[in-house]
N, C-alpha and C positions, 0 to 999 in steps of 0.2 A: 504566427500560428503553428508552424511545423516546431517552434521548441516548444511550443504550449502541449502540444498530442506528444511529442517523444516525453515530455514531463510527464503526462499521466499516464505514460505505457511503461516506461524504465522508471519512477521517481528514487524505487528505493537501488536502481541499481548503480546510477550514473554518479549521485552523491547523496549516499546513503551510512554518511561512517563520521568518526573525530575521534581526535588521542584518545587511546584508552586510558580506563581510569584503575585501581586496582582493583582486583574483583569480589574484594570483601566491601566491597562499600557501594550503598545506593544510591544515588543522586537523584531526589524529586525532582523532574524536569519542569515540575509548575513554578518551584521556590526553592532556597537553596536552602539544605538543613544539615545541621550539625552533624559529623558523621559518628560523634558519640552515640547520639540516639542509636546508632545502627545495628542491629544485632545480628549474628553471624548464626547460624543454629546450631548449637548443639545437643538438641535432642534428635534422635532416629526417628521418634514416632511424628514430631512435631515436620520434620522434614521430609518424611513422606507423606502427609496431611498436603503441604503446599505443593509437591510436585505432582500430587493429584490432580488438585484443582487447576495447576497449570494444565499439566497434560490435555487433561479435558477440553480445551480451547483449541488446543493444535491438531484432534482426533473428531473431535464432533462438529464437523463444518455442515455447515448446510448443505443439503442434498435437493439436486436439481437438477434435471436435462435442460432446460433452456431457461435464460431471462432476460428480460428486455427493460429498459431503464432509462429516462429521462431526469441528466443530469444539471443544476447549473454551476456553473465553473467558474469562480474569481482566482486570480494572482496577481499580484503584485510584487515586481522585484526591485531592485536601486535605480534602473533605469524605466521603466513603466509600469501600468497596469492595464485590465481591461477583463471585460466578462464574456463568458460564450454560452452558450447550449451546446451539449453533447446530447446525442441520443442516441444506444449502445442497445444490442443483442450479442447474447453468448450463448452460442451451443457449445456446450461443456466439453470439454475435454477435443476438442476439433477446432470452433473459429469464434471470433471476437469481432464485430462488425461498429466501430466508431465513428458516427460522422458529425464533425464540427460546424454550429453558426455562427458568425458573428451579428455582425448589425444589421437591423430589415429583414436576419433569420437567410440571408445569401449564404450558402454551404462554403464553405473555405477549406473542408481539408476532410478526407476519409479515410479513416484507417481500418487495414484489413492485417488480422493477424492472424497465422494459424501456426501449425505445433512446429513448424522449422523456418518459417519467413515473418515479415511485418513492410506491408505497404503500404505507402503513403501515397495520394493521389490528390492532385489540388485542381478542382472543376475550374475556376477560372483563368487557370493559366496551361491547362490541359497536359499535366506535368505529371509524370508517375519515378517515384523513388523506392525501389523493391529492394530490401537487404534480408540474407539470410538471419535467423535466430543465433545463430553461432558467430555472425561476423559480431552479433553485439554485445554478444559475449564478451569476443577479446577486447573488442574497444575499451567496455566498461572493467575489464580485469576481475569479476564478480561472475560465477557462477550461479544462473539462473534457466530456468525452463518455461515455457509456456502456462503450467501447471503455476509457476509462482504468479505470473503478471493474472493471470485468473482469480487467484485468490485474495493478491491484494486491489483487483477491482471489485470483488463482491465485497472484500472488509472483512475478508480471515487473514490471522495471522500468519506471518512469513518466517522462513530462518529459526523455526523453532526446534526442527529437526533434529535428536539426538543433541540437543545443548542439555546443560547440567546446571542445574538449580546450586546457586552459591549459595545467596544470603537472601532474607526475607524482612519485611516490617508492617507490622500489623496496626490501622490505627482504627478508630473509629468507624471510618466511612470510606477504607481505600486498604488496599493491602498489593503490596511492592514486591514484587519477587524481579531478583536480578539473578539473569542464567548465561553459559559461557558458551557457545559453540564453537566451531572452527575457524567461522568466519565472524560472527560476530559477538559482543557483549548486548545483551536484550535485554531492558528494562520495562516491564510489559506490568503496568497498571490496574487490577480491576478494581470492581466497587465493592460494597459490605457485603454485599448476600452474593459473593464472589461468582456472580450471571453475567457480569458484563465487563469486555476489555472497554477500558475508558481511555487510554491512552499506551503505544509502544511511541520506545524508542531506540534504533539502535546506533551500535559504535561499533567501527570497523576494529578489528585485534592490530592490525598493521598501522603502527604508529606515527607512521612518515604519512596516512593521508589526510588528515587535519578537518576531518568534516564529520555534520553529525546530519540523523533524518532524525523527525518525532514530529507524531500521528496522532490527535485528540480526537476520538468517536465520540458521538455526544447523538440526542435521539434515536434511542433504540426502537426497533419493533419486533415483533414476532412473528417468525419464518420457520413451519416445524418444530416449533420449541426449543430454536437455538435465535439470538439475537440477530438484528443485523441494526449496520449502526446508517440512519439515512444520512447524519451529516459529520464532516469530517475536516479537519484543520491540518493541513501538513507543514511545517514548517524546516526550512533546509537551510543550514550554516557551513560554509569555505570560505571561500574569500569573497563573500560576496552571499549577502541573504533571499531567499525567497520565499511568501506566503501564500500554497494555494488553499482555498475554499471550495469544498465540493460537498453539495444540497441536493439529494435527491427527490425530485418531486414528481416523479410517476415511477410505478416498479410493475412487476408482475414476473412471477416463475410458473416453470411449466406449462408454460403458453406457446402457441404457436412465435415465429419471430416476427418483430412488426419493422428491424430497421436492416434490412439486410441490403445489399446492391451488389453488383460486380465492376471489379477495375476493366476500365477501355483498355483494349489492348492499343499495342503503339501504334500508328499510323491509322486507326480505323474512326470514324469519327461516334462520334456515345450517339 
């Protein structure tokens, strides 16, 4: 249960990369395609046309003071699987309120996260693990903020900041732009009428760390007249594979909070 919640609070941090590839070439992460096809742009107009439409995904996120959400959760990794309930309130920009069930709906784990800590609290064994934001910093060697884990739990995109649009591919029903940041290579998918990210993935630049993250949004709805995606496939490659599934089946914004609690202090009893 505790590496299940650190997966959905860190996913993209902890292993979130794989060899880089060169940065004139895309690689569909659905299938693998000739990298002939690939075109590199050399038109101006045509290459600011795409970094357009990119931009506009990394700029126009949904706007919200509060939202609260009812999540269900599968993964499966080499050595097990199993499903949860999450049920999750975010006041924007201050705290993120996560608490875990398992089987018979018995709470297994709550997470409290705000802009410089993340605590972890497990009701049945009356257990609390409190680490600073910065201590998970260095663990993970990935530069992240509160502001990211925010955004990759509503389902905006990350790491897109000040990257640079290489190469692009245009096909019928999907158009591929691949962009270079500091930290990573982002291959960030949308659909034809370029509304909706259908799939990122990214690659760490640091070639020694051999692992890749990629993210399939699939059921879009409309939030403000920018998408949100309810359901989402994460899948995670090192030495070693992981698949989770997260199904959003209640939401609501700008609503009062319905899942909020407070962590027991030590010694006192809840």
């Amino acid at each position: 249960m505790k590496h299940l919640v650190y997966i959905l609070l860190l996913i993209f941090f902890v292993q979130a990369c794989t060899n880089v590839k060169k940065v004139q070439v895309i690689q569909d992460a659905l299938s693998v395609v000739d990298s002939s096809n690939l075109k590199k742009v050399p038109e101006i107009d045509s290459l600011a046309i795409v970094e357009e439409i990119v931009n506009h995904f990394n700029t126009d996120k949904i706007a919200f003071t509060t939202m609260n959400a009812k999540i269900k959760v599968d993964y499966e990794s080499e050595k097990n699987a199993d499903s949860y309930i999450a049920n999750m309130s975010i006041q924007k920009d201050s705290t993120i309120y996560i608490t875990v069930r398992g089987a018979m709906g018995v709470i297994g784990l709550k997470a409290l996260i705000k802009r410089d800590s993340v605590t972890l609290f497990y009701p049945l064994q009356k257990k609390t693990d409190k680490r600073p934001l910065k201590a998970l910093v260095d663990i993970v060697k990935i530069p992240f903020s509160y502001t990211t884990i925010e955004d990759l739990l509503i389902g905006n995109p990350i790491y897109m900041d000040n990257a640079k649009l290489v190469s692009f591919k245009k096909t019928e029903d999907r158009l591929q732009a691949s962009l270079l940041g500091s930290l990573f290579k982002n291959l960030v998918v949308l659909d034809a009428a370029h509304t909706k990210i259908v799939q990122l993935k990214l690659d760490d630049v640091d070639i020694a760390q051999h692992r890749t993250c990629n993210i399939s949004y699939n059921n879009h709805v409309k939030v403000d007249n920018v998408s949100f995606p309810l359901s989402r496939e994460i899948t995670i490659e090192s030495k070693t594979k992981l698949i989770i599934h997260m199904e959003v089946k209640e939401y609501g914004f700008n609503e009062p909070l319905k899942y909020t609690f407070a962590i027991p202090r030590p010694g006192k009893r809840r």
